[in-house]
C-alpha positions, 0 to 999 in steps of 0.5 A: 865210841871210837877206837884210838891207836898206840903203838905195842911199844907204848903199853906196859901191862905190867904196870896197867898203863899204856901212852898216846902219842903223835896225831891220836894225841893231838885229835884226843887233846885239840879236837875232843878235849879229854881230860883225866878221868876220862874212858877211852878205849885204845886198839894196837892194831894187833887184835887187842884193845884196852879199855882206858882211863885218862891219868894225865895230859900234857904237852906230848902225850896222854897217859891211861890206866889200862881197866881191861883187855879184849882181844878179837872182838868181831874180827871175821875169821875169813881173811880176805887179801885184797888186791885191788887195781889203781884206779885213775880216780883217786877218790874212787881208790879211797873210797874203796880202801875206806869202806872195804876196811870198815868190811873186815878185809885183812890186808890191801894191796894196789895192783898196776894191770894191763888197763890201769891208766896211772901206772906209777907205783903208790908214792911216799905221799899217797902210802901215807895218805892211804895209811891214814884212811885205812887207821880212821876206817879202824877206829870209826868201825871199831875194829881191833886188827889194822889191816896191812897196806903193802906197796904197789905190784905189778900183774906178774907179782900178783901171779906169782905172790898168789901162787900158794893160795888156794881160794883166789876170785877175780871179779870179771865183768864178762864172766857167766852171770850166774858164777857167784861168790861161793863156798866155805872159806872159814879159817882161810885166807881168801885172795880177791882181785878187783880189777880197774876201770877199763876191767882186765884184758883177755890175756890177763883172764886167761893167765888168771884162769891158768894159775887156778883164779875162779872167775866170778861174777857180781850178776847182770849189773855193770859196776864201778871198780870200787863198788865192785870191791866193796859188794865183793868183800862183803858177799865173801864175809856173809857168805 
């Protein structure tokens, strides 16, 4: 069963009830067809998911009856700040935000480096197309935490956003092929950084390296941007 989203605003738990608006009102009612009397379970994002009854449909939205509330159901206690480059492949970067998301990451960032080719920050149009990716990644893995989808940065935001984190890995390429993912990150954010097509320049790894960014390799195989990041969150989360 998948999860369907509502907006905290919309729950009121003193009544046990909760409303479904805007595009999961519209799947629910045009595309699945449900009706009253019908279970559902519904996430806010938050960690939280209530598992529902329908009470009524109509022209706006379904009203449920909360039966129960979970919270932090398989949410990975690591939480990985992913910082992946923008890609030149659209459907390449959304296959990465996709997959990682259904992985358990704990926030997205897209990143302009030195070799991106597209260098124009993420658009109105396109935060929005990704928005949607990442919530239809939530609700086909049923998670219960929407991960965070912040804007572009550049190389130089990266450094300096990252400077306070303790664990940061950087996937490169060129690095000592016996270099993997180690170490015990429970409880702690981890920042990971995936690099673009043309992989990052030598002045980038050095500046990593100097703002303490452990070098980390994936083994002898060469490997696209996005498998790279989905191999690399999920050796992280099963580490």
């Amino acid at each position: 069963m998948e999860y369907y989203f509502t907006d905290q605003k919309n729950i009121n738990l003193d009544k046990s009830a909760l409303i479904i608006s805007d595009e999961e009102f519209l799947h629910l009612k045009k595309v699945l067809r449900k009706k009253p009397g019908d279970e559902i379970s519904v996430t806010d994002g938050n960690y939280n998911i209530y598992h529902c009854t329908i009470t009524g449909v109509n022209n706006n939205n379904i009203t449920c009856r909360i039966n129960k509330i979970e919270s932090n159901l398989f949410e990975p206690e690591k939480k990985i700040k992913l910082f992946l480059a923008q890609l030149k492949n659209q459907d390449r970067f959304e296959f990465a935000l996709e997959k990682c998301t259904e992985l358990g990451v704990y926030e997205i960032t897209p990143v302009i480096t030195e070799h991106t080719e597209k260098k124009e920050p993420v658009n109105e149009t396109k935060f929005k197309r990704f928005s949607k990716i990442i919530r239809s990644a939530v609700s086909q893995s049923q998670r219960c935490y929407l991960p965070k989808l912040n804007e572009s940065i550049t190389f130089n935001e990266l450094l300096s956003q990252t400077g306070n984190f303790s664990n940061k890995i950087v996937m490169y390429e060129f690095s000592d092929i016996n270099s993997r993912i180690e170490g015990d990150f429970k409880n702690d954010y981890i920042c990971l950084l995936i690099g673009p097509e043309g992989g990052f320049s030598t002045d980038e790894i050095n500046r990593l390296k100097n703002n303490n960014w452990s070098v980390k390799s994936l083994g002898s195989r060469k490997l696209r941007a996005e498998t790279a990041a989905v191999v690399s969150v999920f050796q992280i989360l099963n580490n």
